[in-house]
C-alpha positions in Angstrom: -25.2 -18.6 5.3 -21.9 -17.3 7.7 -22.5 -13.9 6.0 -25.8 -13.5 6.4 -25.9 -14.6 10.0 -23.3 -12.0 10.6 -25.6 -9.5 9.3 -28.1 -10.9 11.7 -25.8 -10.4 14.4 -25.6 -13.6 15.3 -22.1 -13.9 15.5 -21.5 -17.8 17.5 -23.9 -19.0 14.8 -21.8 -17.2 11.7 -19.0 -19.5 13.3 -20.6 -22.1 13.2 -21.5 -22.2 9.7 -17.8 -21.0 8.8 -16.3 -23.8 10.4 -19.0 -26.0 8.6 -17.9 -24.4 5.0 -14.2 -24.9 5.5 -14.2 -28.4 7.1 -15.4 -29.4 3.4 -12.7 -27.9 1.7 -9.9 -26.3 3.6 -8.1 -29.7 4.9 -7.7 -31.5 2.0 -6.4 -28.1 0.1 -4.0 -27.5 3.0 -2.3 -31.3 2.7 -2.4 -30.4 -1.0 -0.2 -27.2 0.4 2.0 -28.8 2.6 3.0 -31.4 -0.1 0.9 -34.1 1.9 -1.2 -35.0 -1.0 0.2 -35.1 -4.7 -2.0 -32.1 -6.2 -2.0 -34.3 -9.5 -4.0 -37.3 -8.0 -6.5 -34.7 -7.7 -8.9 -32.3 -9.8 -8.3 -29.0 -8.7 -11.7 -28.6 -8.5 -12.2 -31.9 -6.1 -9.7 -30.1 -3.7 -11.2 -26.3 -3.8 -14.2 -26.1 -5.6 -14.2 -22.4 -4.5 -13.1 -19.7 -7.1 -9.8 -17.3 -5.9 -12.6 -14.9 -5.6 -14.5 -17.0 -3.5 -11.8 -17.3 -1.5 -10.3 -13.6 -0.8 -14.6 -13.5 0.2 -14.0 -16.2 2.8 -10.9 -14.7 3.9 -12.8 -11.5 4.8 -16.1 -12.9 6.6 -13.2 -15.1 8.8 -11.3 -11.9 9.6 -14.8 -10.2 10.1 -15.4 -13.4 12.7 -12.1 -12.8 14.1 -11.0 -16.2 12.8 -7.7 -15.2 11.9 -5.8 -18.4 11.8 -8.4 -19.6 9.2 -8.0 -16.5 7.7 -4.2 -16.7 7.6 -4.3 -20.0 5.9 -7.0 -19.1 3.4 -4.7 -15.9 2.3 -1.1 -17.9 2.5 -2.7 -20.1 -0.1 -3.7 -17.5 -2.3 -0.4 -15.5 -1.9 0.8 -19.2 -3.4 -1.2 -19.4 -5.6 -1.1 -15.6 -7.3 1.3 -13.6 -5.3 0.2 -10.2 -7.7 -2.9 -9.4 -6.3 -3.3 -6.6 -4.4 -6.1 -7.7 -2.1 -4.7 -10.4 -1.0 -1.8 -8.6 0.8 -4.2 -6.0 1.8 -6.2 -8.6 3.2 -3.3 -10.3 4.4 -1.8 -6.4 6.4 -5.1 -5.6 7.8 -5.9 -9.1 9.4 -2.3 -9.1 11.0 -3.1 -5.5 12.1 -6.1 -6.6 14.0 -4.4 -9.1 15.6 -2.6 -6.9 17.8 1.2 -5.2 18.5 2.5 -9.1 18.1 1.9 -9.0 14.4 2.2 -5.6 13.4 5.8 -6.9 12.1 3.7 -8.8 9.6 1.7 -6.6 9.2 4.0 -3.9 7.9 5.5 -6.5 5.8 2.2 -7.8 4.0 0.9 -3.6 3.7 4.5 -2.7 1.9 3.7 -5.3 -0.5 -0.1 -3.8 -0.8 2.0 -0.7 -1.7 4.3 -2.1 -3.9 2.2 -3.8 -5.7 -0.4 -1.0 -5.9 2.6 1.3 -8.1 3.6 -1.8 -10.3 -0.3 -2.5 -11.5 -2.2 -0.1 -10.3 -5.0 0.2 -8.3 -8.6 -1.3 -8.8 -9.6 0.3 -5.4 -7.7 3.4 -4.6 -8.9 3.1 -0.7 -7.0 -0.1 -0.2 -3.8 2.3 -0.9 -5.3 4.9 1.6 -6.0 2.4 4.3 -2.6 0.7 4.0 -0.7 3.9 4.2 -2.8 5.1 7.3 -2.2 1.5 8.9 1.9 2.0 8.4 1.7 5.4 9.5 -0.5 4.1 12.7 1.7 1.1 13.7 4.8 3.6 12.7 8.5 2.1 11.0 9.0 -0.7 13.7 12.3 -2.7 14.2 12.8 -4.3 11.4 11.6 -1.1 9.0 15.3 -1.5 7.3 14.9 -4.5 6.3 11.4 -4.1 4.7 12.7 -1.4 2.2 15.3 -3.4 0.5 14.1 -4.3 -2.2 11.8 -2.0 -4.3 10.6 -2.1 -7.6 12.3 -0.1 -10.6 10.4 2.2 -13.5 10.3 -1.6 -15.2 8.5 -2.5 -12.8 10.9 -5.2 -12.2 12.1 -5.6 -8.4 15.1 -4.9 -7.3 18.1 -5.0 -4.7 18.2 -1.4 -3.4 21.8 -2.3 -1.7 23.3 -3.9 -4.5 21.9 -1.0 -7.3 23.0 1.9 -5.2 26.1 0.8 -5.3 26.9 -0.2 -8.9 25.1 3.4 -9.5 28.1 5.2 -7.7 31.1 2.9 -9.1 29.5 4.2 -12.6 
């Protein structure tokens, strides 16, 4: 119903029925999260009957609403849950984009793992990739741009400490 309210332009409404949706749901699977609830007194189902697919869909109608704390808690559970899925980080760099200059750190961080991610599996949709690369180009290195380059993943595709490789690769 959120979705196609948006479509209607009927944005305060789309809200409306968002909020509605996760108020059933996104509670009890945050206590769940936060260690609140023991997961195994639970069906899985019981605590979020929605599908991970279901969910990186949530996730974008809230970023679309500009419900990004929503968003970011939908997403952080999925990272949890799966953290090898490229969409989610994508989803993850391009909410914290829109956000604003305050979270561009995060957002540089969550769109390096897009990329990262992206040359260990592959890419289902190659304009993810494209979008996350013009994002870091936009928003530029940043000050903490040494740090997010540390650790890269090898030809294994197994990740790895750049500092501590380059230098076992000279003593050899």
């Amino acid at each position: 119903m959120a979705n196609f309210l948006l479509v209607k332009e009927e944005i305060e409404e789309a809200k409306a029925k968002m909020q509605e949706s996760l108020s059933l749901w996104l509670p009890k699977y945050q206590l769940v999260r936060e260690g609140g609830l023991d997961p195994s007194e639970f069906d899985p189902v019981e605590v979020c009957p929605l599908s991970y697919d279901a969910r990186i869909n949530t996730s974008k109608l809230l970023i679309e609403l500009e419900l990004y704390d929503e968003a970011a808690e939908v997403l952080e559970g999925l990272v949890e849950e799966e953290d090898e899925v490229v969409d989610t980080w994508y989803l993850l760099g391009w909410m914290n984009y829109l956000r604003g200059q305050d979270y561009w750190g995060n957002s540089r961080f969550y769109l390096n793992n897009t990329k990262k991610l992206t040359a260990k599996f592959g890419a289902d949709n190659p304009q993810i990739l494209q979008h996350a690369e013009e994002l870091l180009e936009e928003m530029g290195p940043g000050e903490d741009s040494e740090d997010e380059n540390e650790n890269e993943f090898n030809e294994n595709g197994e990740e790895e400490d750049l500092e501590s490789s380059s230098g076992e690769e000279m003593e050899h």
